[in-house]
Backbone as CSV, one residue per row, in Angstrom:
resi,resn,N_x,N_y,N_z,CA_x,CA_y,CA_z,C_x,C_y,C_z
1,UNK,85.245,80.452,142.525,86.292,79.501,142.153,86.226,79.240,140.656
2,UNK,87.200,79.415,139.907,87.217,78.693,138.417,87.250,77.520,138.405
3,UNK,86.294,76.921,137.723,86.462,75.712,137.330,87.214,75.081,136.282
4,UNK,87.388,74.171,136.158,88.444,73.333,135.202,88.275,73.785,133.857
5,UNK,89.218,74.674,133.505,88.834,74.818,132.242,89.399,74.026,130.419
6,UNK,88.336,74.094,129.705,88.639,72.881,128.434,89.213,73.664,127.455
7,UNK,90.023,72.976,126.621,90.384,73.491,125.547,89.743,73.750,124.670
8,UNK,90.164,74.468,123.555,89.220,75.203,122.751,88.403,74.450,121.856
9,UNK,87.232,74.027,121.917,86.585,73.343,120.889,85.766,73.863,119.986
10,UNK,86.297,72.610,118.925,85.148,73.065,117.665,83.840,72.777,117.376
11,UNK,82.838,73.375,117.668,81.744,72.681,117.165,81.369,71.909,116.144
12,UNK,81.494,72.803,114.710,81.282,71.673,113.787,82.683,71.466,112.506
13,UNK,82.913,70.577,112.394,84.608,70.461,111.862,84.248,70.039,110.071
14,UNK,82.802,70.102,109.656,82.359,69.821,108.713,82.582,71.232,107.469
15,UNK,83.345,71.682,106.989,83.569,73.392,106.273,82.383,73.253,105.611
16,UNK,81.538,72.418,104.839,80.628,72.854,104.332,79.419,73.079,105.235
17,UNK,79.213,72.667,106.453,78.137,73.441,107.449,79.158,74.930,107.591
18,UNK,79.971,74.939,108.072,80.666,76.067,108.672,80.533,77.223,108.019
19,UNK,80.230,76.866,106.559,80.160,78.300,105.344,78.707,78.807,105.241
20,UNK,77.360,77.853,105.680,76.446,78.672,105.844,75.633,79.486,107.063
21,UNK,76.594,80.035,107.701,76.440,81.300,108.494,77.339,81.645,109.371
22,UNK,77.215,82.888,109.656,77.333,83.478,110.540,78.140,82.802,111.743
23,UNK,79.601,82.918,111.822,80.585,81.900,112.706,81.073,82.465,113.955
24,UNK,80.409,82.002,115.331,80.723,82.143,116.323,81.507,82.289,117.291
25,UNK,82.410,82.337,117.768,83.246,81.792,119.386,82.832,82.438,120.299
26,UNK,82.125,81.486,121.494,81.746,81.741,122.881,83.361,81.057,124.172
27,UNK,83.194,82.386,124.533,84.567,82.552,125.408,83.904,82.559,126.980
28,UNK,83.737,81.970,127.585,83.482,82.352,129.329,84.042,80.685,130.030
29,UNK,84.836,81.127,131.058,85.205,80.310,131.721,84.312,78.867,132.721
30,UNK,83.006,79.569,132.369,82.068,78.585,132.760,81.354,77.404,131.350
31,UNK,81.758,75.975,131.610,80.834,75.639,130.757,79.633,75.996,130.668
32,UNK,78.867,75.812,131.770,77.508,76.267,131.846,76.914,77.543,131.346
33,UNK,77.592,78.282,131.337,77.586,79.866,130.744,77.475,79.441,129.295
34,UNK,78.263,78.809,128.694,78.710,78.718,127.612,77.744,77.713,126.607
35,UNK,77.497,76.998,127.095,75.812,75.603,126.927,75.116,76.918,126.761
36,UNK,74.652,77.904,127.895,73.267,78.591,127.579,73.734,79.173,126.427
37,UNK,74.535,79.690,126.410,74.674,80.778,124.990,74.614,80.095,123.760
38,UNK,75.232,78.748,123.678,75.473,78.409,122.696,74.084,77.919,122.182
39,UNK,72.849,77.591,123.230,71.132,76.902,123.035,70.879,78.492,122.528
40,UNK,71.350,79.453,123.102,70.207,80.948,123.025,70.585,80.978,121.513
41,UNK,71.917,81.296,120.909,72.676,81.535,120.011,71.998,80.494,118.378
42,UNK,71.317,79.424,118.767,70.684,77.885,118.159,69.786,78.956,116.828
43,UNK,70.801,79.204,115.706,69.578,79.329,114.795,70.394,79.435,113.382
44,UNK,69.362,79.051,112.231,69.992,78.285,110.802,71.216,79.150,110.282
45,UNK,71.280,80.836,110.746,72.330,81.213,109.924,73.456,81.952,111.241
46,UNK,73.031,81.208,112.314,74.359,81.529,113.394,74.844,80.361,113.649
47,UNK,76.236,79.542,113.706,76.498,78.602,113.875,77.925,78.844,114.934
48,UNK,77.621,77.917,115.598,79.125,78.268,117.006,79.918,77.367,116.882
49,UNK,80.947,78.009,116.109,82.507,76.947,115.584,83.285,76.865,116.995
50,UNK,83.095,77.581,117.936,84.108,77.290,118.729,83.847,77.539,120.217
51,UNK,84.184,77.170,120.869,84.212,77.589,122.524,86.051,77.376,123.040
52,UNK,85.882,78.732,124.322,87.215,78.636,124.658,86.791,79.465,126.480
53,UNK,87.818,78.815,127.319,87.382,78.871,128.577,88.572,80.129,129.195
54,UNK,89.359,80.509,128.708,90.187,81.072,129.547,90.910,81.787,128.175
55,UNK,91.615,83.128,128.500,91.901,84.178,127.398,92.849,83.293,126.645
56,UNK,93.947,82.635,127.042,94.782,82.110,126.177,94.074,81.168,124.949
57,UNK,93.422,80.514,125.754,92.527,79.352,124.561,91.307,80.321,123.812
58,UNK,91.046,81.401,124.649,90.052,82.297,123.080,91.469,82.743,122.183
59,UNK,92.318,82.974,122.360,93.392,83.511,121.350,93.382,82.197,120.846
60,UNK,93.701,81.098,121.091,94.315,80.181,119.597,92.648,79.534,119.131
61,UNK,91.423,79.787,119.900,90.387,79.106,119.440,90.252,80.416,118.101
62,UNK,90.531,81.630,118.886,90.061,82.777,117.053,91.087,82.487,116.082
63,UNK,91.934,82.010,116.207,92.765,81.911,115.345,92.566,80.853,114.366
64,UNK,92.173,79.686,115.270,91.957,78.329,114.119,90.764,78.531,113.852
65,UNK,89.936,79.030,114.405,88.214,79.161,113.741,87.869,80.444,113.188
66,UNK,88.708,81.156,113.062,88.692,82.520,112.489,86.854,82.687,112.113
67,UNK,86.373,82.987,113.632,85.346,83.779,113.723,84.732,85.178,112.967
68,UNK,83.411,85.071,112.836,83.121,86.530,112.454,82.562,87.476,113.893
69,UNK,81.956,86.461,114.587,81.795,87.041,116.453,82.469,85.983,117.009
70,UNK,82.763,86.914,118.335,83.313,86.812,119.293,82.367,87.124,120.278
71,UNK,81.630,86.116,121.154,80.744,86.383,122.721,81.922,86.489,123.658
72,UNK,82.296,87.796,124.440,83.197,87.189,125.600,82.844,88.457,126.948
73,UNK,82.924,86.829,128.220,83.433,87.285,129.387,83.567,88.415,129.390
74,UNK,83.350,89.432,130.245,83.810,90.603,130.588,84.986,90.434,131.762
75,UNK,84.324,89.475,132.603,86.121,89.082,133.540,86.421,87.939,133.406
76,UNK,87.141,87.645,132.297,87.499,86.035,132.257,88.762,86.455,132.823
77,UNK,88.997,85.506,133.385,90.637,85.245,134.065,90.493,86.524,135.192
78,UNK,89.472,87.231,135.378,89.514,88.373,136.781,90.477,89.469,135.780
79,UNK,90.418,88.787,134.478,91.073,90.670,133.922,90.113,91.176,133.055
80,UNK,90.170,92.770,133.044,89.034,93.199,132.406,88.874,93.171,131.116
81,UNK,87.823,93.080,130.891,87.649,92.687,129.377,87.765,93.312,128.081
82,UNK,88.030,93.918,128.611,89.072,95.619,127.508,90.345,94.754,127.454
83,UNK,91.278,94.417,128.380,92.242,93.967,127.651,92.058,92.382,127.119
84,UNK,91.518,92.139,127.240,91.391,91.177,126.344,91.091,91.046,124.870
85,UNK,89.648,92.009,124.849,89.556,92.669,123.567,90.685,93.221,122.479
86,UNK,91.212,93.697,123.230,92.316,94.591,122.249,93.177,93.569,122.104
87,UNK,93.738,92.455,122.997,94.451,91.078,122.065,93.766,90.292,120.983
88,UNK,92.518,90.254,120.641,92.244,89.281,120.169,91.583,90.319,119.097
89,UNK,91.792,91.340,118.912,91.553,92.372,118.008,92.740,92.377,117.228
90,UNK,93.986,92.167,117.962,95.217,91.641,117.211,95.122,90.989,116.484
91,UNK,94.736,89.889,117.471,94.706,88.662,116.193,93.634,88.479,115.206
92,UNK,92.235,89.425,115.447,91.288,89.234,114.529,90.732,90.404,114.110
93,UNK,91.319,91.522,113.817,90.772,92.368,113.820,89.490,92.731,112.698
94,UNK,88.720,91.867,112.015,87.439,91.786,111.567,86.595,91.785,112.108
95,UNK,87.133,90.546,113.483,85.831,90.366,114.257,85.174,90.749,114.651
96,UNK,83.903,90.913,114.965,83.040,91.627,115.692,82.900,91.056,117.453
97,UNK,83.620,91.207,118.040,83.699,91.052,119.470,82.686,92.138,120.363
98,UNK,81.480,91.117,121.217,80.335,91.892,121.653,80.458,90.819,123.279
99,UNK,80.524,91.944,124.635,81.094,91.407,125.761,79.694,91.329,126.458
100,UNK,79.826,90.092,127.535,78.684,89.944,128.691,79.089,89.853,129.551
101,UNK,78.701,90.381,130.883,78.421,90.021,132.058,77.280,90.287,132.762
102,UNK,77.287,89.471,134.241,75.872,89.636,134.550,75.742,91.091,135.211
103,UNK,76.737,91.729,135.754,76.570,93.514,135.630,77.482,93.472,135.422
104,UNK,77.813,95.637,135.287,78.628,96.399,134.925,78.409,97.889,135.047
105,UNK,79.552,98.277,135.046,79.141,99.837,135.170,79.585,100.296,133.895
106,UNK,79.300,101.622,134.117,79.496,102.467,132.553,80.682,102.669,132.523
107,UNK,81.570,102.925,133.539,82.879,102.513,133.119,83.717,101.824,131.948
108,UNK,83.248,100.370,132.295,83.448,99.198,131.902,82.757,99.057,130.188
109,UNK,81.950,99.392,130.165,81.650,99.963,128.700,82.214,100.864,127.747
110,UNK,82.411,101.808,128.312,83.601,102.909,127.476,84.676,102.059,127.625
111,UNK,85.456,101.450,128.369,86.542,100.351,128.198,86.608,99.724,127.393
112,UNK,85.685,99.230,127.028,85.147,97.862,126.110,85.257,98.870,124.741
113,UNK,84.256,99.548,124.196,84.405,100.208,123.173,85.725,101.026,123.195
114,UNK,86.525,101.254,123.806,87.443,102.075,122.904,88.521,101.129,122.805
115,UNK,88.456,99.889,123.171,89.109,99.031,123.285,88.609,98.157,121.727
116,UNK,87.802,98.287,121.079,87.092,97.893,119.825,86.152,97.347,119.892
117,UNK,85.505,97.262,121.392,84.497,96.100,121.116,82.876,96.687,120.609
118,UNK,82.190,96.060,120.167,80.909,96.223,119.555,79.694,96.842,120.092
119,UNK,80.395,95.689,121.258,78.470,95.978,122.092,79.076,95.420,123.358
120,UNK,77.705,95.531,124.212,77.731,95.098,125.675,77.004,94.416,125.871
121,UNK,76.714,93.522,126.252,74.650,93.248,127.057,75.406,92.405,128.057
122,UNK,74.021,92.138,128.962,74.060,91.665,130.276,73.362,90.572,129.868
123,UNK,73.419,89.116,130.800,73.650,87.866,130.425,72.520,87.427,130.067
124,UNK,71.432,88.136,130.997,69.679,87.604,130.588,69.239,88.043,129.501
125,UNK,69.881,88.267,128.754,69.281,88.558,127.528,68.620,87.356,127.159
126,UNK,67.465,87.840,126.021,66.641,86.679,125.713,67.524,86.337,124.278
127,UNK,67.030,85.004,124.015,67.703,84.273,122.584,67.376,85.108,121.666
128,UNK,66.198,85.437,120.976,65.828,86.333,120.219,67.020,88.118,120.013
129,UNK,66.455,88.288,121.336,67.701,89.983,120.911,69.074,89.644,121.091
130,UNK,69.301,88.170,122.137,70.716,88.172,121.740,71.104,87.783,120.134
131,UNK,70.638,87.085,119.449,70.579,87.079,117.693,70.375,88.141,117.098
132,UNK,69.715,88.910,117.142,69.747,89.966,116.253,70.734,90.765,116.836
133,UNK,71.507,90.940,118.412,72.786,91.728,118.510,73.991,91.130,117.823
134,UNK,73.862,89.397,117.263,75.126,88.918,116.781,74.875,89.927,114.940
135,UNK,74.025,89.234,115.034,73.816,89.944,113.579,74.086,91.481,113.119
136,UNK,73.779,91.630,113.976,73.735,93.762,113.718,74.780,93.792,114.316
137,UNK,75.578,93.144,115.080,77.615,93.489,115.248,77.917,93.009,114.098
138,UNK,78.051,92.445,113.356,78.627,91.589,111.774,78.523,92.776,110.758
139,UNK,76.987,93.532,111.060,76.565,94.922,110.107,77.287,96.347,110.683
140,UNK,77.771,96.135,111.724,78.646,97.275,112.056,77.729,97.942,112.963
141,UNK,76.504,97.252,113.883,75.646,97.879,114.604,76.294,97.766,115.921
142,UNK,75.550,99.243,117.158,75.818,98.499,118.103,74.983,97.559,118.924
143,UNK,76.143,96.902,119.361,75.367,95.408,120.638,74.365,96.402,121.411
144,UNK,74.227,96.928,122.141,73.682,97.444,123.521,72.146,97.910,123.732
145,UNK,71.499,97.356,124.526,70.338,97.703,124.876,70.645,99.791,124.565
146,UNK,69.007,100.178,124.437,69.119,101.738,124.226,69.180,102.295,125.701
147,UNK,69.185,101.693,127.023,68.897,101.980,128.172,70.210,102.540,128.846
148,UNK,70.992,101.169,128.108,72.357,100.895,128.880,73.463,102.059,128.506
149,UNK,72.614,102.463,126.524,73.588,103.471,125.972,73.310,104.622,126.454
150,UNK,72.149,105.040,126.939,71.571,106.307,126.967,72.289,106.707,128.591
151,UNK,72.534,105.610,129.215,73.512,105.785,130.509,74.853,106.020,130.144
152,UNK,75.427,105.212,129.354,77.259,105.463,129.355,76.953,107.113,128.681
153,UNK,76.378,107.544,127.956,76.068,108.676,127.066,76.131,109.638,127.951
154,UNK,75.758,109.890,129.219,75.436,110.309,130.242,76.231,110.504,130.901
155,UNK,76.938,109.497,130.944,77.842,108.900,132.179,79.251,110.418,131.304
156,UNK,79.456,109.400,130.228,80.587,110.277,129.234,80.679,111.724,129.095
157,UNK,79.431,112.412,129.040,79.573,113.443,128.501,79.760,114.366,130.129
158,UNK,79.393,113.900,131.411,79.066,114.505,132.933,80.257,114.485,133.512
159,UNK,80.749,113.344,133.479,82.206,113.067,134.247,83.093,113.934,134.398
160,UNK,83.640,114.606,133.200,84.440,115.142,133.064,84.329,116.917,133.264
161,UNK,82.853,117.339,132.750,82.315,118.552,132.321,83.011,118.871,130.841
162,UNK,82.968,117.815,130.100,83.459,117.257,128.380,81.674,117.775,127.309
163,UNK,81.087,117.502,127.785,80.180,118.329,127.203,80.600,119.653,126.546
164,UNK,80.671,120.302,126.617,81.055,121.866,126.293,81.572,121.940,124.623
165,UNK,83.139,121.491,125.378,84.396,121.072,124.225,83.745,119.913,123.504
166,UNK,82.614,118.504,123.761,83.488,117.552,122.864,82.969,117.892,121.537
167,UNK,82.475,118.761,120.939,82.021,118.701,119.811,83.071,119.302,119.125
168,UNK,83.665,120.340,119.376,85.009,120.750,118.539,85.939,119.949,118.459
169,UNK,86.354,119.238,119.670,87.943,118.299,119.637,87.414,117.040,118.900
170,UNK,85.785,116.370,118.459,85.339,115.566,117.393,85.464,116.098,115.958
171,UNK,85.390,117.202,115.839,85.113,118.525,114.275,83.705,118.403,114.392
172,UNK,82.902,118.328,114.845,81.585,117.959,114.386,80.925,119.156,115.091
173,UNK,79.768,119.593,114.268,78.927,120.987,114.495,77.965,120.497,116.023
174,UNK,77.482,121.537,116.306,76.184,121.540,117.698,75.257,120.325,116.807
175,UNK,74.850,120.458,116.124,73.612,119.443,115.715,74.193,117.926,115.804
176,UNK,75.383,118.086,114.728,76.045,116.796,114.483,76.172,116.072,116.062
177,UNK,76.510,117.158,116.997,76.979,116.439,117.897,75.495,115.779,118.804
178,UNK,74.657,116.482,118.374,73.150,115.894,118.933,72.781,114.697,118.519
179,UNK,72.831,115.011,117.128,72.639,113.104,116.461,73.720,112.335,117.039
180,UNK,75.021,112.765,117.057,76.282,111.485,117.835,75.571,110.951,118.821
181,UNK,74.955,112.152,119.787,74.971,111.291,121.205,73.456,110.651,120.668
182,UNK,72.766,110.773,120.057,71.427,109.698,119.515,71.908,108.721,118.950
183,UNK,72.770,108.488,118.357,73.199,107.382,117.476,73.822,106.373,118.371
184,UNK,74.479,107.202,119.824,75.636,106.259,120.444,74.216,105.726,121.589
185,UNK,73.454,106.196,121.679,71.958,105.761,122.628,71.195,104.741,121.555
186,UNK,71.820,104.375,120.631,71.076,103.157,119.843,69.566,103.503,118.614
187,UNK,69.726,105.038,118.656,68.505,105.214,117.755,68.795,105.329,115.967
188,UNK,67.433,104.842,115.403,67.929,104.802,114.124,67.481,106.213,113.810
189,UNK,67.597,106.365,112.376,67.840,107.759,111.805,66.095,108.059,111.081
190,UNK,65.239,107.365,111.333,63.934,107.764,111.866,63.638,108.339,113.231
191,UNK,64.312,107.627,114.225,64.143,107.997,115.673,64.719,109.051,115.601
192,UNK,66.290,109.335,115.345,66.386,110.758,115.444,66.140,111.901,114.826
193,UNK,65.599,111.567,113.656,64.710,112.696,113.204,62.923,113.235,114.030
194,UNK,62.650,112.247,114.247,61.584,112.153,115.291,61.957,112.715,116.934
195,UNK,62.872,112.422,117.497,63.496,113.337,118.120,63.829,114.684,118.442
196,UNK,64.502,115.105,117.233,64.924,115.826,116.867,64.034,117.932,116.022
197,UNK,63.162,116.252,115.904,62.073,117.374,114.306,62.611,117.567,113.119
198,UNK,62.980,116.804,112.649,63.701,116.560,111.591,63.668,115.632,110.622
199,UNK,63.464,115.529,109.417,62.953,114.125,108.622,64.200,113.352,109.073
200,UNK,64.020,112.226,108.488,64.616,110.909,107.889,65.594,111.190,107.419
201,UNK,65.653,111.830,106.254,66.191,112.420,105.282,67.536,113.050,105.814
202,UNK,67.323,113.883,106.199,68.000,115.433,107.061,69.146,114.234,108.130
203,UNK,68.452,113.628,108.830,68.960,112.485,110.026,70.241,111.537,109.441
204,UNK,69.581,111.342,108.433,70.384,110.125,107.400,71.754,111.184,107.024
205,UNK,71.104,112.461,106.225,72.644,113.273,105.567,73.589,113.219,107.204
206,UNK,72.811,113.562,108.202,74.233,113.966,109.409,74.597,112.937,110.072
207,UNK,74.090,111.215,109.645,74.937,110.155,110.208,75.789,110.257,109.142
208,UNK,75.489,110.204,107.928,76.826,110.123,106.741,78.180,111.251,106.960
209,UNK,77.238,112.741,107.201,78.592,113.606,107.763,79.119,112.771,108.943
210,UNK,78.858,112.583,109.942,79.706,112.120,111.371,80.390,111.165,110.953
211,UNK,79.966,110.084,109.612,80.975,109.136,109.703,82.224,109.389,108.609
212,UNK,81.756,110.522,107.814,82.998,111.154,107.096,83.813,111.790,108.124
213,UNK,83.103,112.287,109.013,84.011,113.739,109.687,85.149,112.683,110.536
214,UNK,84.672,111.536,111.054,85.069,110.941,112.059,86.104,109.586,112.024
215,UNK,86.082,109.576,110.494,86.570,108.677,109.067,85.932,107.341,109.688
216,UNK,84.911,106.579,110.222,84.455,105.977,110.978,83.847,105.474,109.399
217,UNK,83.918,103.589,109.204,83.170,103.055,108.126,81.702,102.868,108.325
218,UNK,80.814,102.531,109.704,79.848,102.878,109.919,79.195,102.789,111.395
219,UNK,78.171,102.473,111.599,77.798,103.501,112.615,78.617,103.308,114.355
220,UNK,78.825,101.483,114.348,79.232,101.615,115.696,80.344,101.899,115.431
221,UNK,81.364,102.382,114.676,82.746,102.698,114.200,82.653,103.701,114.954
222,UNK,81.981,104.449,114.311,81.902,105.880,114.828,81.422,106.112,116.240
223,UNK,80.489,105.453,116.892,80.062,105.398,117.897,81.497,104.876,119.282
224,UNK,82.538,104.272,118.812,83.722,104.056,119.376,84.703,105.426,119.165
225,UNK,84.660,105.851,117.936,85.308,107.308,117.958,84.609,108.059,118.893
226,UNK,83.431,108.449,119.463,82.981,108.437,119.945,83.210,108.588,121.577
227,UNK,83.222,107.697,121.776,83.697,107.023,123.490,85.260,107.575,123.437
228,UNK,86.043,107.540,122.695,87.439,107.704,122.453,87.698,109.403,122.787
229,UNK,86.811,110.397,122.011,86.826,111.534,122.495,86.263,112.095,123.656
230,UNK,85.625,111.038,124.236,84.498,112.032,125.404,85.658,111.371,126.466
């Protein structure tokens, strides 16, 4: 059952708190949902300007609080959270919008990203990695545990028997396309040189090719081009 839902509020209406950090909106139709996130979320340079319970009130809450994240619902209102994303990408398209629920399938993830969104995680996340996922969506990282990516990665490339082709219909060479699918599994460009057998170095030049080849500004950009071709 949904409960009663509130209009969009502001947390702090003070602009000079509001300018030192990192500006929030938590979207889920549950207050209670929305209390935990906003205690997990509790730190000096993340601050939560806004809460909104239902898709219409996250559209006018991003609008008057013109967020840099966006926490949202994966089924608010029982619609999926891809389309929601892509409205409020309308209206904000800076934002870094990174979706929760308490599951999901890999489906629902490639939805989400090609739809623009950042990241994924599931609700138990602890306070700690959920902060550093707000932060590293703001840097153009992705949200997602390496577990969850190394599944949609999986999921993407099997489904179809898209493996083969996707490296040509991306432009990107056999290797390039080895680091893609490392990069879209959450590893940095130590890991995939370590991976790989390959320095740092070497790792670093073929994230810079993929995000030229892919005109992608950085990595989860590309990591949505990405999902878009497979």
């Amino acid at each position: 059952m949904i409960e009663a839902q509130e209009p969009p509020l502001a947390a702090d209406s003070d602009p000079a708190t509001q300018a030192q950090g990192l500006r929030i909106l938590i979207v889920d139709e549950h207050p209670s949902v929305r209390a935990a996130i906003r205690r997990a979320v509790a730190a000096r340079d993340l601050l939560v300007v806004a809460e909104a319970g239902s898709a219409d009130d996250a559209g006018l809450a991003a609008v008057r609080s013109e967020p840099d994240v966006i926490l949202l619902e994966n089924e608010l209102d029982d619609a999926g959270g891809h389309r929601v994303v892509r409205s409020l990408r309308k209206l904000l398209p800076h934002a870094a919008i990174v979706l929760f629920a308490m599951s999901f399938a890999e489906q629902d993830v490639v939805d989400a990203m090609q739809a623009g969104a950042m990241g994924f995680l599931e609700v138990g996340i602890g306070a700690h990695a959920l902060q550093r996922a707000v932060r590293g969506a703001v840097r153009g990282d992705l949200a997602m545990s390496g577990d969850w990516a190394r599944r949609v990665v999986r999921f993407m490339t099997s489904r179809d028997g898209r493996g083969a082709t996707l490296a040509g219909d991306l432009g990107l060479t056999a290797r390039e396309l080895e680091v893609m699918r490392l990069l879209a599994e959450g590893l940095t460009a130590r890991q995939i040189g370590a991976s790989l057998g390959i320095s740092t170095r070497t790792a670093e030049g073929h994230v810079a090719q993929i995000l030229r080849r892919l005109g992608a500004r950085n990595r989860a950009e590309a990591v949505r081009r990405y999902y878009e071709g497979a």
